[in-house]
C-alpha positions as CSV (number, residue, x, y, z in Angstrom):
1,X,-15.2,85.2,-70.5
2,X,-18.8,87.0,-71.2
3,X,-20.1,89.4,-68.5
4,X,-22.4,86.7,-67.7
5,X,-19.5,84.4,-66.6
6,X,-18.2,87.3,-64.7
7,X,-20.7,87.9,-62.9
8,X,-21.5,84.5,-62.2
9,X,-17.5,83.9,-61.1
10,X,-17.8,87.3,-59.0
11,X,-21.2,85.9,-57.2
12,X,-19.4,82.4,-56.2
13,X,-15.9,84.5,-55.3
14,X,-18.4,86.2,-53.1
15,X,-20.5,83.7,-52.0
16,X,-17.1,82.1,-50.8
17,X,-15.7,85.0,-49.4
18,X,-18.5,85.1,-47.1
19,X,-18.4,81.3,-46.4
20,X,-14.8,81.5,-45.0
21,X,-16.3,85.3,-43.1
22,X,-18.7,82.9,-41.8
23,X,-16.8,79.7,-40.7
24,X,-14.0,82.2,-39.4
25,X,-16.7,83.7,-36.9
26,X,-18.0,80.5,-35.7
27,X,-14.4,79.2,-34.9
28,X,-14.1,82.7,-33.3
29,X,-16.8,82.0,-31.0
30,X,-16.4,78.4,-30.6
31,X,-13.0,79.3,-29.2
32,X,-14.5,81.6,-27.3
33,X,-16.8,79.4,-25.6
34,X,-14.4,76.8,-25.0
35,X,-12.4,79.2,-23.6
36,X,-14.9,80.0,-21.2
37,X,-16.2,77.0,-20.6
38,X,-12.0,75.7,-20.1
39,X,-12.0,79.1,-17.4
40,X,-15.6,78.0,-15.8
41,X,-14.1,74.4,-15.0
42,X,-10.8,75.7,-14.0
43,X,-12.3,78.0,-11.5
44,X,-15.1,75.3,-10.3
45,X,-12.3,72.8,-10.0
46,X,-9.9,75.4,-8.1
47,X,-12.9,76.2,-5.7
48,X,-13.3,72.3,-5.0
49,X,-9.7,72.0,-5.1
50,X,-9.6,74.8,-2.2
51,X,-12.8,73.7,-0.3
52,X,-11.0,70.0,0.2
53,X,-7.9,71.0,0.8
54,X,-9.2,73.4,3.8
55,X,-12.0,70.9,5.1
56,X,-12.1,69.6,8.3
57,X,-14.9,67.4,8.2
58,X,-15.8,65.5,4.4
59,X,-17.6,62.7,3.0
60,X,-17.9,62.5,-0.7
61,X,-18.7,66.3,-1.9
62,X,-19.6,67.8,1.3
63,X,-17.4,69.2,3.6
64,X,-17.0,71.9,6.2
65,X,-14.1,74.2,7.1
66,X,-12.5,75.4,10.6
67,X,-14.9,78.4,10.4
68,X,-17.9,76.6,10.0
69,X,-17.1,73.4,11.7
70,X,-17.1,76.0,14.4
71,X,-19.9,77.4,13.9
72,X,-21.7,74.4,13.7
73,X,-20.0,73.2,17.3
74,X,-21.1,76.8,18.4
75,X,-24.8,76.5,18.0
76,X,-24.9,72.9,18.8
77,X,-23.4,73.7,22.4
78,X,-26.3,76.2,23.0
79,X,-29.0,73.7,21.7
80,X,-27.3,70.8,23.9
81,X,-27.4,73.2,27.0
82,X,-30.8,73.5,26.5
83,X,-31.7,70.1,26.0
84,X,-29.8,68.5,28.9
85,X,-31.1,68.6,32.2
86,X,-28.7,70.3,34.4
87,X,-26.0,71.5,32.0
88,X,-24.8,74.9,32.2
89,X,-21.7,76.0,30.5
90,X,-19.1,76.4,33.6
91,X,-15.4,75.0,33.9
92,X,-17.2,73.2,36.7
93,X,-19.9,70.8,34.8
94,X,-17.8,70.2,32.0
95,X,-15.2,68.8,34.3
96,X,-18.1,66.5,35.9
97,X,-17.7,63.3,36.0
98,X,-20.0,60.9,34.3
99,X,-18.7,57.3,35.0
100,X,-15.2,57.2,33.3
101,X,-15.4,60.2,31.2
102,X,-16.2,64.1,32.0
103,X,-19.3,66.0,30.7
104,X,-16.3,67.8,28.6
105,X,-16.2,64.8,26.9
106,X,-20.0,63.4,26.3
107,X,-20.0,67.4,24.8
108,X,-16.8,66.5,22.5
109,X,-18.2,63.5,21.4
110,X,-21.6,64.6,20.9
111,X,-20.3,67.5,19.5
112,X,-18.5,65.4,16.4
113,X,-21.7,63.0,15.8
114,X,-23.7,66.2,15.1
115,X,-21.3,67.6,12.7
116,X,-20.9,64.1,10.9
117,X,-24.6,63.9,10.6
118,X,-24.8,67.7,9.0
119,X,-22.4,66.7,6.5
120,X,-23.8,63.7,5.4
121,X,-27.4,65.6,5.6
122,X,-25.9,67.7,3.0
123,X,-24.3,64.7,0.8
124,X,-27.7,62.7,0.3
125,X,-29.5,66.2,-0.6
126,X,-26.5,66.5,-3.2
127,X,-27.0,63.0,-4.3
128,X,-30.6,63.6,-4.8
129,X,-31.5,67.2,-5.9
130,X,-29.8,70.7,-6.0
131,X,-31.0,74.2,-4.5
132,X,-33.7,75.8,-6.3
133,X,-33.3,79.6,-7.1
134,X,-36.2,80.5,-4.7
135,X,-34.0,78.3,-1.9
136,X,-31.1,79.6,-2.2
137,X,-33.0,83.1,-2.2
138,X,-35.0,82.3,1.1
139,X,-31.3,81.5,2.4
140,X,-29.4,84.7,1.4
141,X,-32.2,86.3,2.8
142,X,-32.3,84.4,6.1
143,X,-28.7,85.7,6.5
144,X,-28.9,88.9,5.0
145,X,-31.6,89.0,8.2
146,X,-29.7,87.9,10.9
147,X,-27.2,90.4,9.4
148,X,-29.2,93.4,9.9
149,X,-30.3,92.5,13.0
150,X,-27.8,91.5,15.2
151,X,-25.3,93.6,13.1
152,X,-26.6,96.2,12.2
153,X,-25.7,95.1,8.4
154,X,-22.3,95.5,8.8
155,X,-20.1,92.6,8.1
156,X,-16.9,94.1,10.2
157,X,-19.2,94.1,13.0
158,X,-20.5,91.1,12.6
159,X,-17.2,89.1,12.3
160,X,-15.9,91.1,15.5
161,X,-18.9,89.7,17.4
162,X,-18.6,86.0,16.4
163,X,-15.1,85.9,16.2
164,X,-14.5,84.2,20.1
165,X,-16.6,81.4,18.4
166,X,-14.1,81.3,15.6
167,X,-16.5,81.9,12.6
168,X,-17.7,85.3,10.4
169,X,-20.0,85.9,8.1
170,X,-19.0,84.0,5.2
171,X,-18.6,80.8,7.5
172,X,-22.3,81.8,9.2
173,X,-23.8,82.1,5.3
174,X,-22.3,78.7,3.9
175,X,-23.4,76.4,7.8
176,X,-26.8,78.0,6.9
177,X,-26.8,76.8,3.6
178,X,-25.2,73.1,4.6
179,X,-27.7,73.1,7.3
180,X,-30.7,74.0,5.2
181,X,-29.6,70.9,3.1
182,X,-29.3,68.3,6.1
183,X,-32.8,69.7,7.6
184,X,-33.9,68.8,4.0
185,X,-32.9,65.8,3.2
186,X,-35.0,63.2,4.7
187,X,-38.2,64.5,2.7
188,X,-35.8,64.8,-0.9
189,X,-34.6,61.3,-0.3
190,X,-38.5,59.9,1.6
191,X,-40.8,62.9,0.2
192,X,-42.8,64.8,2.2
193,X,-44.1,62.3,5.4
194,X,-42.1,59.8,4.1
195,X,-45.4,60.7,0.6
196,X,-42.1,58.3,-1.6
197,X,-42.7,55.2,0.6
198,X,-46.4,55.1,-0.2
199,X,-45.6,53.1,-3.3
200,X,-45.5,50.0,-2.5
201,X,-45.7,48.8,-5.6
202,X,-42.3,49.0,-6.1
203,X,-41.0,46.3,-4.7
204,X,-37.7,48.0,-3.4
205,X,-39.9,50.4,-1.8
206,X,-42.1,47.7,-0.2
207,X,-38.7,46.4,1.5
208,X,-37.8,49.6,2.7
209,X,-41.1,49.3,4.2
210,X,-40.6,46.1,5.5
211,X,-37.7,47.1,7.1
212,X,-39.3,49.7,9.8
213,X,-42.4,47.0,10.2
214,X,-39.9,44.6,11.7
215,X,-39.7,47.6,14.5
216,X,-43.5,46.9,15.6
217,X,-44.3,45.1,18.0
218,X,-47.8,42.8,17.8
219,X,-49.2,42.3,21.5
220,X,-52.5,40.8,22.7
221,X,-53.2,42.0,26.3
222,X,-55.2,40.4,28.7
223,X,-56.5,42.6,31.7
224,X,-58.3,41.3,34.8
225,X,-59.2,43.3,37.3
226,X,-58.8,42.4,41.3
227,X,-60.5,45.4,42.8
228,X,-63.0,47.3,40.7
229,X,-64.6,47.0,37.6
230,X,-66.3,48.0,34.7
231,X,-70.3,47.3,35.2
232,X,-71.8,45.7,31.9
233,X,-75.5,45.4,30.4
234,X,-77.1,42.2,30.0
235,X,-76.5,42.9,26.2
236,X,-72.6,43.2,27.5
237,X,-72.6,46.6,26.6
238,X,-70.8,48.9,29.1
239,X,-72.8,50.8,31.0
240,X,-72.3,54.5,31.4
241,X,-72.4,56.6,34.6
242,X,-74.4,60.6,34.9
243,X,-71.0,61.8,34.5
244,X,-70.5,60.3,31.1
245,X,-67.9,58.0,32.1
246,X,-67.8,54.0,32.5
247,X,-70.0,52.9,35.8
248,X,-67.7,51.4,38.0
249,X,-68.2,49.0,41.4
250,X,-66.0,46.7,43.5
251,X,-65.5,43.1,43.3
252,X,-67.8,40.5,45.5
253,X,-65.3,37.9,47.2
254,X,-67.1,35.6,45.0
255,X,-66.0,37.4,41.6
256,X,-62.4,37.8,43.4
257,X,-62.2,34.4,44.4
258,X,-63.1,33.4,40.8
259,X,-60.7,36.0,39.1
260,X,-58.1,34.5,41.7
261,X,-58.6,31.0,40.5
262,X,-58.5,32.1,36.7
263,X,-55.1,34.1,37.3
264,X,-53.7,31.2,39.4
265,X,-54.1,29.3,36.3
266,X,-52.7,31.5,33.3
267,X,-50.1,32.0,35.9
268,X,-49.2,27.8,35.6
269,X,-50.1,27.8,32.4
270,X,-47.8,30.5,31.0
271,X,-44.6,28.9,33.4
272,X,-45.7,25.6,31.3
273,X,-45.0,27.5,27.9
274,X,-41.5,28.8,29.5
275,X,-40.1,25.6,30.7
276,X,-41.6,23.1,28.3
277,X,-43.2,21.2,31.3
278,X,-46.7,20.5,32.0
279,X,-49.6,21.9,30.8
280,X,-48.8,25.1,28.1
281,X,-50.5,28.1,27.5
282,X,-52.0,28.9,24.2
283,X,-52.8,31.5,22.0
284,X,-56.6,30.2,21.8
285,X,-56.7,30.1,25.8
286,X,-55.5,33.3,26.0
287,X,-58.1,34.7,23.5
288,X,-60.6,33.0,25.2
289,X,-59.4,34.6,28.6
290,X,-59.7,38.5,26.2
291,X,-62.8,37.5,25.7
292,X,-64.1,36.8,29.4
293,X,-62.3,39.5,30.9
294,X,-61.5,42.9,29.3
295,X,-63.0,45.9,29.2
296,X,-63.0,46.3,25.6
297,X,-63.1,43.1,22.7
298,X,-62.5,45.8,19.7
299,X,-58.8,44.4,19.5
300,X,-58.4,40.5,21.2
301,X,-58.4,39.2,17.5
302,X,-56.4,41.6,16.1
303,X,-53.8,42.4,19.0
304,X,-52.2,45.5,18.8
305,X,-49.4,47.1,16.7
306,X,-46.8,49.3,18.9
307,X,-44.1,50.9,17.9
308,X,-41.7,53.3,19.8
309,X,-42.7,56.3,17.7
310,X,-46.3,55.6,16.7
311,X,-49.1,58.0,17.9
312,X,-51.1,55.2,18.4
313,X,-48.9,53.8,21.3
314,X,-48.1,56.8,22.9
315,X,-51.4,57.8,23.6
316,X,-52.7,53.7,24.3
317,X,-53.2,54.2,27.8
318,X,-54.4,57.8,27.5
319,X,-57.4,56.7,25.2
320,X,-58.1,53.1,26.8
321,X,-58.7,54.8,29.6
322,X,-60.2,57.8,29.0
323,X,-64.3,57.2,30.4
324,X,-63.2,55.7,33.6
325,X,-63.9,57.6,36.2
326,X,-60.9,60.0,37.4
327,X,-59.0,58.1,40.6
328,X,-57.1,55.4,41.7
329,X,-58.4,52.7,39.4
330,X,-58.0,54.5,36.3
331,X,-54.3,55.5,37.4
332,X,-53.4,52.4,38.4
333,X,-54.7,51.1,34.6
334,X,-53.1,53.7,32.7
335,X,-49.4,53.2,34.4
336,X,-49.9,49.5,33.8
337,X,-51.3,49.9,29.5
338,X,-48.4,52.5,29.9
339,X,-46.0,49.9,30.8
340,X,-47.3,46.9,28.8
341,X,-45.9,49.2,25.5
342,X,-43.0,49.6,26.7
343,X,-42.3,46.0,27.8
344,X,-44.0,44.6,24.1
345,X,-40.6,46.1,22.8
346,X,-38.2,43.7,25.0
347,X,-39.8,40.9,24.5
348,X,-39.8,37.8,21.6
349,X,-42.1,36.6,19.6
350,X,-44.1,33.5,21.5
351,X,-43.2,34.9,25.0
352,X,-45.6,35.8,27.8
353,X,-45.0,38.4,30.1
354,X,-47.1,39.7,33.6
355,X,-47.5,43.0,34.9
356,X,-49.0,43.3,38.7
357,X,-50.7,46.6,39.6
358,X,-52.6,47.8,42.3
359,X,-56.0,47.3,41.0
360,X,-55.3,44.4,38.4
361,X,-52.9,42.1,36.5
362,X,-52.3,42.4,33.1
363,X,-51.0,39.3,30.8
364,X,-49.0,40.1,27.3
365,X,-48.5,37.5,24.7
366,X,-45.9,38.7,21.8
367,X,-47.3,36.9,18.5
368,X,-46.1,37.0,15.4
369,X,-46.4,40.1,13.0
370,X,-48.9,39.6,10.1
371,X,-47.6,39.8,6.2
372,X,-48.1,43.6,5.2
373,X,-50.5,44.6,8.1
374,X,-49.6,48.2,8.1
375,X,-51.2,47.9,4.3
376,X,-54.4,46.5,5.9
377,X,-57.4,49.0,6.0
378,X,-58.9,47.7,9.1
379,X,-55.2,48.6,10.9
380,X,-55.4,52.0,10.4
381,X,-55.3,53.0,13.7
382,X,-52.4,51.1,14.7
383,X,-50.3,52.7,11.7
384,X,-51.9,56.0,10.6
385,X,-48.4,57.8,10.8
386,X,-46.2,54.8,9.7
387,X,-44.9,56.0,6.9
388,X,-43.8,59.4,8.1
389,X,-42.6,57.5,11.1
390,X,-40.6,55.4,8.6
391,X,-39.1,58.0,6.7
392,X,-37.6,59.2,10.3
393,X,-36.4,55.5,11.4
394,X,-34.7,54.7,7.2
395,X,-33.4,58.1,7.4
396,X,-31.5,58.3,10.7
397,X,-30.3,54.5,9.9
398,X,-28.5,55.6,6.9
399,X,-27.3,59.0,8.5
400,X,-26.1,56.5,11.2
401,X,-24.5,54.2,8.8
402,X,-22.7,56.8,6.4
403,X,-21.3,59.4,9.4
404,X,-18.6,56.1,10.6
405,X,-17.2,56.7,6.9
406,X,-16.8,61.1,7.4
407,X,-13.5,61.8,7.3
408,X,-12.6,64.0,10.1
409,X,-9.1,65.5,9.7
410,X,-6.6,66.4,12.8
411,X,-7.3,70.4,12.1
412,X,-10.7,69.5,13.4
413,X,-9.6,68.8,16.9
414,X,-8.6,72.1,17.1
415,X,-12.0,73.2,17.8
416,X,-12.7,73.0,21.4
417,X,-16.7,72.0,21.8
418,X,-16.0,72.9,25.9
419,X,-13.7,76.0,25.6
420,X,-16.1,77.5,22.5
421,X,-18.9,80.2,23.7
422,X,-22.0,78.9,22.9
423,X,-24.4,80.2,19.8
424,X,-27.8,81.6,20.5
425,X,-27.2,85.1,18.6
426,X,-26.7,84.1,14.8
427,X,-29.0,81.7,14.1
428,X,-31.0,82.0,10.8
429,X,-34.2,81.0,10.7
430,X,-35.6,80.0,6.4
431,X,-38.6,80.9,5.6
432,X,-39.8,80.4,1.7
């Protein structure tokens, strides 16, 4: 062989040697990872393994244990104390009685919905996103917080304090955390304000939609007044007092006697449209009655859209009232607007109803929702707030729906919503 071919033969020997160096290292490490990566699962799967096997409350991947199930029932106790007229935590109120059951037990049972709800508040922000690092920052120092404070950072103290509500500090750190994700929820799943239900141009977003619209109510009210009135122009304008508000006078027995005869007459006509007999009332009478008699025509086409939770109904009679003079006629009209919201709600579509005040009587006719109103522009007023107000409603309905499926194990009845001391002292409040 010629020193060339040596040398070439002593290059590729070489060149091989360092191949197999090479492939040997990358099995090395390949192990290596594997290994880790075998060790990473195995620990990840033995903390899961752990976490369900000492849950008390569970539904899919989120769960709670004895320590912070009771912390949870803790803090709920002081909020519900709080919140209900008359409670106080004594032996005495909780054995109260409250038809067949105790206060003990509207607690107890309160107690459990709450902790369902946190749980599956925690599942659905699973489902749809995981904690950023600046979250779970803002929670470890939240807790860290509370540590300091009310413990003086000390951990032994701190589990000494909260241990006759059957939690520490660990329990206290991971409630925080699994109620930071059920506070969450509703704007991962809806966006901020319910901002994900604004496109409605998907069309399983439009039925969400659809699904809280069928909670409005569309009224059309017809208000005549028996007593005093509004004075209007001969334009029909309303005519306005020194003090800025609406001029107001009392009826002649001539206007009375013809308000009397009108009333008398929506009166027979609306008992027509309830028994079938006679003479019916109909929606163009009862326009044409708007028209004649109230205060304001901005909405007798229209109607108006209430819904329990709109600003725009809960502040009706408030703003249809607010330039009448202050006293008895503008009382007596705002507790009747007041109530003509809340009765839209009970009744159907088609039906008429009759409220009698003091100073008037007020008609309601229930007509049909239009097609995709709360998408009109010229409705704005009526739904300025829906879709916020929907994220709430689609949001507590599936809460609602998922917590009858939360499996809640015997250990949790150990926990004594009555017998606990309430929590007011560790409570962490996340601020990012």
């Amino acid at each position: 062989m010629s020193k060339g071919e040596k040398k070439l033969a002593g290059t590729e020997n070489t060149r091989e040697a360092g191949i197999r160096r090479n492939r040997r290292t990358i099995i090395i490490i390949a192990s290596a990872l594997l290994s880790l990566v075998l060790i990473f699962g195995i620990t990840v799967g033995t903390v899961v393994l752990v976490r369900d096997k000492s849950a008390v409350v569970k539904y899919e991947g989120a769960s709670a244990d004895a320590g912070v199930a009771a912390y949870l029932a803790a803090t709920y106790k002081s909020y519900y104390i709080r919140s209900v007229a008359g409670a106080s935590d004594t032996e005495e109120y909780w054995k109260t009685e409250v038809g067949a059951v105790t206060q003990g037990d509207v607690l107890k049972e309160s107690t459990e919905e709450y902790i369902r709800s946190v749980v599956v508040g925690a599942y659905l922000f699973d489902r749809y996103a995981s904690l950023t690092d600046s979250e779970r920052d803002a929670i470890e120092r939240a807790t860290e917080e509370v540590l300091d404070f009310k413990a003086d950072g000390d951990e032994n103290k701190f589990n000494e304090l909260a241990s006759p509500m059957g939690f520490d500090y660990e329990d206290f750190c991971r409630a925080t955390e699994l109620l930071y994700k059920a506070k969450s929820a509703k704007s991962v799943v809806y966006g901020d304000g319910g901002a994900a239900l604004t496109n409605v141009s998907d069309a399983e977003v439009l039925s969400l939609c659809n699904t809280y619209f069928i909670q409005y109510s569309r009224v059309k009210i017809l208000y005549i007044d028996t007593k005093e009135y509004v004075v209007k122009g001969s334009d029909g304008s309303l005519e306005i007092g020194e003090n800025g508000k609406y001029l107001t006078q009392y009826l002649s027995a001539s206007k009375l006697l013809s308000r009397h005869a009108d009333i008398t007459e929506i009166r027979r006509l609306i008992e027509g449209a309830r028994t079938g007999v006679g003479d019916e009332m109909s929606p163009e009478y009862f326009d044409i009655m708007q028209d004649k008699y109230n205060i304001s025509k901005a909405y007798n086409e229209s109607g108006y859209y209430f819904s329990a939770t709109s600003a725009f109904s809960s502040g009706f009679a408030e703003d249809s009232t607010e330039y009448l003079p202050d006293g008895a006629y503008k009382a007596a009209l705002y507790k009747m607007l007041n109530s003509a919201v809340e009765v839209s709600f009970e009744m159907n579509e088609g039906e008429y109803r009759e409220i009698e005040g003091d100073y008037g009587i007020c008609f309601i006719y229930k007509c049909e929702r239009e097609e995709g109103a709360f998408l009109a522009s010229g409705y704005d007023v009526f739904f300025h707030d829906f879709y916020s107000d929907a994220a709430d409603y689609l949001y507590d309905e599936s809460v609602g729906a998922l917590s009858d499926d939360v499996e809640v194990r015997e250990k949790y009845y150990e926990i004594d919503p009555v017998k606990i001391p309430y929590n007011y002292m560790f409570v962490a409040k996340i601020e990012q």
